[in-house]
Backbone as CSV, one residue per row, in Angstrom:
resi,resn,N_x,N_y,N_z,CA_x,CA_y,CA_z,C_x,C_y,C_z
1,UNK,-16.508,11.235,12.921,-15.311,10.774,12.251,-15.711,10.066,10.967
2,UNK,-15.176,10.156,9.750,-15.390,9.330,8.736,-14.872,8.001,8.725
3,UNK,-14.953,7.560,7.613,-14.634,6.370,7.449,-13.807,5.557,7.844
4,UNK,-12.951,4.725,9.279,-11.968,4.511,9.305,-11.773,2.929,9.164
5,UNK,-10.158,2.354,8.480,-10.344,1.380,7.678,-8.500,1.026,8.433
6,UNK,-8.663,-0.325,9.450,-7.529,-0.913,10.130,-6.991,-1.767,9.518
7,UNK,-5.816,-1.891,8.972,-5.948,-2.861,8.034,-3.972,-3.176,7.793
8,UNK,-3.331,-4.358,7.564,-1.965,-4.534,7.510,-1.274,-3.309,6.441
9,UNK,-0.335,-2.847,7.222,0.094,-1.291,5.900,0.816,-2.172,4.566
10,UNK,0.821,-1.760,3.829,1.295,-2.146,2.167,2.615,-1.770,2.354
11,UNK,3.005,-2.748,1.122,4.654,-1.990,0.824,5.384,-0.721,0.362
12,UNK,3.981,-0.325,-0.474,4.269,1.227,-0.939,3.907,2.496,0.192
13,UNK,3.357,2.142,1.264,3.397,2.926,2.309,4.037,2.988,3.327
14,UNK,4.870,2.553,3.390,6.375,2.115,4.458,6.613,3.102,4.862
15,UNK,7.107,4.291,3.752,8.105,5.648,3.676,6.702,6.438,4.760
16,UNK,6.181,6.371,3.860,4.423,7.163,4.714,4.732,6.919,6.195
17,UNK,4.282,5.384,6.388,4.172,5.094,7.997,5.238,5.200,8.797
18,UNK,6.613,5.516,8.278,7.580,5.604,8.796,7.819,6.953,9.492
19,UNK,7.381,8.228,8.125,7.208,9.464,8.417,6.214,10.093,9.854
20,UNK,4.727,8.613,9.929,3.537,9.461,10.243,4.084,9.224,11.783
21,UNK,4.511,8.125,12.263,5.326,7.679,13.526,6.108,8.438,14.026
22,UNK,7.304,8.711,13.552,7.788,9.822,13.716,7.096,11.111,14.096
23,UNK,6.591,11.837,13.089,5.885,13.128,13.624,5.051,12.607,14.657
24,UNK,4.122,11.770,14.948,3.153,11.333,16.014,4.163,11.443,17.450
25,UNK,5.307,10.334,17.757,6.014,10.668,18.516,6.664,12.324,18.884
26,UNK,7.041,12.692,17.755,7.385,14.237,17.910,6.670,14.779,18.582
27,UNK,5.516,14.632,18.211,4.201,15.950,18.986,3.659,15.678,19.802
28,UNK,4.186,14.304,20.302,3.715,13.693,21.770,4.754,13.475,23.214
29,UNK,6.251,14.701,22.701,7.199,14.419,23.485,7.955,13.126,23.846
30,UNK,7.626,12.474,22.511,7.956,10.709,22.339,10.056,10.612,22.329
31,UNK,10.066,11.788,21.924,11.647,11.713,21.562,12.728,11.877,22.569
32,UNK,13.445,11.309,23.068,14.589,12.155,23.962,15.857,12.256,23.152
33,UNK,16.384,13.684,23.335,17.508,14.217,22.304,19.159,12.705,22.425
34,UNK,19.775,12.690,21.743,20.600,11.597,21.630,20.897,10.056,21.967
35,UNK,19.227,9.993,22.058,18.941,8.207,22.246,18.953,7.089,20.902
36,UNK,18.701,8.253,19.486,18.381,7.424,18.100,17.024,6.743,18.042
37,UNK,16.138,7.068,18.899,14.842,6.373,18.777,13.932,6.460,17.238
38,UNK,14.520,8.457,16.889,13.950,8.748,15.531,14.041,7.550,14.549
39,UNK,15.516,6.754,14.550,15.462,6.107,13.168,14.589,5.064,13.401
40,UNK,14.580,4.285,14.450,13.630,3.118,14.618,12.315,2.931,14.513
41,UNK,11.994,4.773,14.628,10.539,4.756,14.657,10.153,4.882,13.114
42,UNK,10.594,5.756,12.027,10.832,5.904,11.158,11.274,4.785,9.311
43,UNK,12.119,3.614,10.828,12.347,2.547,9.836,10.869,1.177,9.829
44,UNK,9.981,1.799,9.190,8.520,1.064,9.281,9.287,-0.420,8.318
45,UNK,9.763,-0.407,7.487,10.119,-1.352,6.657,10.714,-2.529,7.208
46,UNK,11.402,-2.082,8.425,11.979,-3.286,9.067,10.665,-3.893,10.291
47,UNK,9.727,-3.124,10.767,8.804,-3.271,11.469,8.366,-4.418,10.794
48,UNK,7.764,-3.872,9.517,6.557,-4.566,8.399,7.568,-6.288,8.453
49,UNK,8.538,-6.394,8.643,9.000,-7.483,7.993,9.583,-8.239,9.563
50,UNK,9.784,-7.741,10.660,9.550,-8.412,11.828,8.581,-8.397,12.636
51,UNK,7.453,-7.862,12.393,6.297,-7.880,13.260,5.205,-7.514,12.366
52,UNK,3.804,-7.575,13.268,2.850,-6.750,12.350,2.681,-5.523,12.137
53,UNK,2.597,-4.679,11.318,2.591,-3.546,10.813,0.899,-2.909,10.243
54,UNK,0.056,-2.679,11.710,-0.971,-2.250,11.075,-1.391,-0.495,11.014
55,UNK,-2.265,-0.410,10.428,-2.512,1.584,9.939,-3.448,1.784,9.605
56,UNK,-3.908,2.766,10.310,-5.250,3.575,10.135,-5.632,3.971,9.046
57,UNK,-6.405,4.386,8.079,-6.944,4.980,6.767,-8.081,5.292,7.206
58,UNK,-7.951,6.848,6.970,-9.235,7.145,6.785,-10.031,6.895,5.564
59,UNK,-11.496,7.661,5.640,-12.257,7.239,4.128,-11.703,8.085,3.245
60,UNK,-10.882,8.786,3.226,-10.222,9.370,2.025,-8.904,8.670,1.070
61,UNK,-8.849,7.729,2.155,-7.579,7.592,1.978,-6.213,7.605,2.446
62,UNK,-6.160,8.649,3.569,-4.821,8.831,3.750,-4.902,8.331,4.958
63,UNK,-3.240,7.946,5.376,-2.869,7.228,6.804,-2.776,8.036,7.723
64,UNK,-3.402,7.825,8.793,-3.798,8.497,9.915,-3.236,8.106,11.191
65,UNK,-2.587,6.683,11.480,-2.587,6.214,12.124,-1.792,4.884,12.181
66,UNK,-0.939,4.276,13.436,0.126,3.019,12.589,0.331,1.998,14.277
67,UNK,0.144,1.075,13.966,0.905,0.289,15.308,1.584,-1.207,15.062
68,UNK,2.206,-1.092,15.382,3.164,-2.394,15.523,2.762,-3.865,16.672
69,UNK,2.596,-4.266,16.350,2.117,-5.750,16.878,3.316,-6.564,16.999
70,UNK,4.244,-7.194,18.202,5.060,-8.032,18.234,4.777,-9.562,19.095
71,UNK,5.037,-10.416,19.172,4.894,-11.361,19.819,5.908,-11.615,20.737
72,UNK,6.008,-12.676,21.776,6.906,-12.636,22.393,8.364,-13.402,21.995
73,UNK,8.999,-13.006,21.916,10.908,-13.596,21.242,11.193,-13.180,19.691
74,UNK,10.249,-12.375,19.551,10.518,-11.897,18.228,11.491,-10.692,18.789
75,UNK,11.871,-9.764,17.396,13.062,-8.654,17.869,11.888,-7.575,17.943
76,UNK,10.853,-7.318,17.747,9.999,-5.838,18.742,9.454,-6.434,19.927
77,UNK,9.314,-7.433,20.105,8.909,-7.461,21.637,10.236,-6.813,22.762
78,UNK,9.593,-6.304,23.663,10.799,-6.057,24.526,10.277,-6.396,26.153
79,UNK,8.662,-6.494,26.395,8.570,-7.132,27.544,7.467,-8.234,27.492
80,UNK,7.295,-8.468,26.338,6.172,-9.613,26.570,6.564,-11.110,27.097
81,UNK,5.721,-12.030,27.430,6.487,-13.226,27.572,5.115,-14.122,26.904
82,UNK,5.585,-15.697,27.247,4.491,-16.813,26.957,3.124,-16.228,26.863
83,UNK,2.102,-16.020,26.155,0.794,-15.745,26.313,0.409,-14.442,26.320
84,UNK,1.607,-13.847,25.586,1.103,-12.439,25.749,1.566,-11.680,24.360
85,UNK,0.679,-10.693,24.057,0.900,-9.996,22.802,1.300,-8.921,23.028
86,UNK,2.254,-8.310,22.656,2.689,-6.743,22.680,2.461,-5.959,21.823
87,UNK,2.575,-4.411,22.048,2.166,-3.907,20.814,3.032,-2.198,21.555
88,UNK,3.629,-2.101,19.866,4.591,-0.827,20.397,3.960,0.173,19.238
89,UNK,4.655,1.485,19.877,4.905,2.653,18.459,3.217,2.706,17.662
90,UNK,2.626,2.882,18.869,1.211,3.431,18.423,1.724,4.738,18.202
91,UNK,0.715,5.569,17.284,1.240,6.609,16.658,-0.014,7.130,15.758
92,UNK,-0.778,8.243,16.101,-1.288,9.006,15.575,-0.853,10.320,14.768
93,UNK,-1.166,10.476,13.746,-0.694,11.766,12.795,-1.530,13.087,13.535
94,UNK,-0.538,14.229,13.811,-0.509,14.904,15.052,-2.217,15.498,14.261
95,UNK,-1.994,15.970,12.876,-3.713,16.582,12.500,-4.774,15.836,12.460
96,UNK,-4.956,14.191,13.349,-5.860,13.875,13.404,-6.100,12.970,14.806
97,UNK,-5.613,13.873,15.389,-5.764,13.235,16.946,-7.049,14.038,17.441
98,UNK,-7.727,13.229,18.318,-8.381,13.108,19.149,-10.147,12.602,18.331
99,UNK,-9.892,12.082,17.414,-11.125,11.730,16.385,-10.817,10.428,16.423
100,UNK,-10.077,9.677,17.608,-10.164,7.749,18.168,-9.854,7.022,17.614
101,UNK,-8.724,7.661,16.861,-7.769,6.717,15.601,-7.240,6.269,16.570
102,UNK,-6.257,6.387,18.112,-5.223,5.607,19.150,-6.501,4.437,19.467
103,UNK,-7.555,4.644,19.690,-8.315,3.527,20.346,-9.123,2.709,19.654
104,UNK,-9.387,2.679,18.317,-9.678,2.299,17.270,-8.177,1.726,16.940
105,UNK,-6.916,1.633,17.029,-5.717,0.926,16.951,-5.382,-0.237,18.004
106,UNK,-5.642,0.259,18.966,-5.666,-0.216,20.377,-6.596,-1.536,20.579
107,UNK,-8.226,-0.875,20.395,-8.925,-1.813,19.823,-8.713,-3.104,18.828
108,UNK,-7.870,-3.186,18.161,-7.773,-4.014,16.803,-6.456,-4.590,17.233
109,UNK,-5.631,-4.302,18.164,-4.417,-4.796,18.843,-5.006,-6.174,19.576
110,UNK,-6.372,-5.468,20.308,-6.940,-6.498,21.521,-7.609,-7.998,21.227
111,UNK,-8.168,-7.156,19.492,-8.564,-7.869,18.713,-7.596,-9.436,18.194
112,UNK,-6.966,-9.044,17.650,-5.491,-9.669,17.309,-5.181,-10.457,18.276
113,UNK,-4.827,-9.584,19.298,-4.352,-10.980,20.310,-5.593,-11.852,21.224
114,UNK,-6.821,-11.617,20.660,-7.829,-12.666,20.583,-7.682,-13.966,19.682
115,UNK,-7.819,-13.748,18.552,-7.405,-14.156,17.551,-6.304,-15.269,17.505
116,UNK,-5.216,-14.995,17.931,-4.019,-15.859,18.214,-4.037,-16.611,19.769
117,UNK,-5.167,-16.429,20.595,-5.075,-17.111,21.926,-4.312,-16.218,22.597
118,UNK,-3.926,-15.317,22.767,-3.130,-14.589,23.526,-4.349,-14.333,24.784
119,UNK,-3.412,-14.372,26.415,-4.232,-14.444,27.518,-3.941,-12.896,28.075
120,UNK,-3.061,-12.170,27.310,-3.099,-10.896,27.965,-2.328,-10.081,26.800
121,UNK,-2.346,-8.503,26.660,-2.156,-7.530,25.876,-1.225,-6.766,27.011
122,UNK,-0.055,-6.375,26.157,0.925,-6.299,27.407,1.943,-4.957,26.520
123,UNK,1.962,-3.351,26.967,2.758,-2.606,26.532,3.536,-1.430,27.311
124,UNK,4.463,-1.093,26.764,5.050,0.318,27.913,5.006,1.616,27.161
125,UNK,5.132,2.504,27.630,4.673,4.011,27.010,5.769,4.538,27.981
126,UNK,6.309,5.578,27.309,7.157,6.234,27.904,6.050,7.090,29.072
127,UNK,7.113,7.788,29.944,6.355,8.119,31.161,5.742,9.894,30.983
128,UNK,6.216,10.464,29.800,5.513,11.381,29.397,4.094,11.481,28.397
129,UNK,3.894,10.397,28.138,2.766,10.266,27.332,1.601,10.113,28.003
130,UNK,1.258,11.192,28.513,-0.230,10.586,29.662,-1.361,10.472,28.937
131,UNK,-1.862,11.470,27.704,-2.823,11.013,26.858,-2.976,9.271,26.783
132,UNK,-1.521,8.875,26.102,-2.041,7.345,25.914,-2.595,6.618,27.409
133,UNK,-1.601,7.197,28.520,-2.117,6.415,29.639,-3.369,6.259,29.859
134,UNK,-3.798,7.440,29.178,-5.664,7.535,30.123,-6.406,7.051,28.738
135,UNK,-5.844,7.020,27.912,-6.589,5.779,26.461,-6.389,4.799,27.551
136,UNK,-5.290,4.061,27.811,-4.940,2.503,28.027,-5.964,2.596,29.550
137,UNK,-5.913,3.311,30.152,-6.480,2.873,31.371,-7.952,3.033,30.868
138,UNK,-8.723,3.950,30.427,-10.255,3.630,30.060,-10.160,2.202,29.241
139,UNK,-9.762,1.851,27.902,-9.930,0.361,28.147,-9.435,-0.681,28.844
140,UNK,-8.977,-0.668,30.396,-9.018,-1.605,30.505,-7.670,-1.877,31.223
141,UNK,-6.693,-1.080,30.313,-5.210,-1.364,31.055,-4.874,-1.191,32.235
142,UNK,-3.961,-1.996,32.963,-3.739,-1.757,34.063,-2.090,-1.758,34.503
143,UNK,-1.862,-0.677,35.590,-0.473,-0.928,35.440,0.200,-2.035,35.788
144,UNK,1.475,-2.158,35.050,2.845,-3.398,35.619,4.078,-2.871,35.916
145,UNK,4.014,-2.654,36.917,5.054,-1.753,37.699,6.505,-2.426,37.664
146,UNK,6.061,-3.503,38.342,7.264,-4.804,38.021,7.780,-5.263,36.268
147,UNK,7.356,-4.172,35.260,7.828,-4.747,34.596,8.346,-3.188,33.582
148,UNK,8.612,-2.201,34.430,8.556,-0.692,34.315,10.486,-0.725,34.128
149,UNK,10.883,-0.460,33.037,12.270,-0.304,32.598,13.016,1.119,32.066
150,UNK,14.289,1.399,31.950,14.813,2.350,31.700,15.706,2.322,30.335
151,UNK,15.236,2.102,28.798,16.312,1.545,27.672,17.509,2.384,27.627
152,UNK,17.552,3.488,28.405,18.543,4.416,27.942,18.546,5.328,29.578
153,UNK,19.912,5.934,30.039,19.632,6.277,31.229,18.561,7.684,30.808
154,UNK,17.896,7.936,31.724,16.964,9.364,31.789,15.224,8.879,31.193
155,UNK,15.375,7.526,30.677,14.146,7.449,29.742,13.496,6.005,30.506
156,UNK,12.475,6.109,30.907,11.965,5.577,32.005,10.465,5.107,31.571
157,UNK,10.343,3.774,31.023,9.116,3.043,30.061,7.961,2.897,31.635
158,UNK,7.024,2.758,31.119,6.440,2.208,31.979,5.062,1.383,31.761
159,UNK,5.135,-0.165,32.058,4.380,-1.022,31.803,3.035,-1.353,31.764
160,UNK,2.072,-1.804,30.708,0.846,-1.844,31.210,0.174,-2.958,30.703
161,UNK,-1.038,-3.854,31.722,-1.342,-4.888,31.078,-3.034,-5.193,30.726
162,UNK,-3.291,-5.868,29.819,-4.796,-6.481,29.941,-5.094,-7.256,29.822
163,UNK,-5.199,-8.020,30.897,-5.799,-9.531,30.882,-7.426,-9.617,30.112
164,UNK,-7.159,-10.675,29.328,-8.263,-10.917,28.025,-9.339,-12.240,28.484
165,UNK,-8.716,-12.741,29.807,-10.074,-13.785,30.309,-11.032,-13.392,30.479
């Protein structure tokens, strides 16, 4: 893999990371037809300005890669609580998957919530995404069953955690 460079996305790449999320979800069966998830994933601009907004670059240059960092009581958290960091809308650009841009994101998530004292790394993945599952479970993740939700009927999240002691 070349050069890869994790780093907070800029303002002039919003439209970019908004786009690369989107298609990433697309090609990962991320979407269910009349839920509106597209615009949320898509609206990076409101991400960047309520949570952290970080993105992959490769050594060329271009964005490869995007994840969202929320804390708990902010508006992207949706299951974190006291001591715990969340992190949504990981998202690889579908022509550069499997070259460890998700775990190289993932990684720098774990990082982060080192950083801030956070005692655990805490996220849900929809229940069709098994690629990410078996990322999250080789580092480390483990499931939270008890904390496994449905935002929309038919669409069924399911929780995962990593304790950082």
């Amino acid at each position: 893999m070349s050069e890869l460079e994790i780093r907070p996305a800029r303002s002039d790449e919003l439209k970019a990371v908004g786009e690369l999320t989107l298609a990433a979800y697309a090609a990962e069966r991320g979407l269910v037809e009349g839920v509106g998830y597209a615009a949320e994933l898509v609206d990076a601009a409101r991400r960047a300005e309520l949570a952290e907004l970080l993105v992959a670059v490769d050594g060329d240059g271009t964005l490869v890669g995007t994840v969202t960092i929320a804390r708990p009581g902010t508006p992207f958290a949706e299951l974190s609580r006291e001591g715990e960091l969340e992190f949504r809308m990981l998202g690889v650009h579908p022509s550069a998957t499997g070259r460890g841009i998700g775990e190289a994101l993932t990684r720098a998530v774990i990082e982060r919530a080192r950083e801030v004292g956070a005692a655990r790394v805490v996220l849900c993945s929809m229940l069709t995404m098994e690629r990410a599952h078996r990322l999250y479970e080789r580092l480390g993740f483990v499931r939270l069953p008890e904390r496994d939700w449905e935002p929309h009927p038919g669409v069924t999240l399911i929780a995962y955690r990593l304790d950082l002691g």
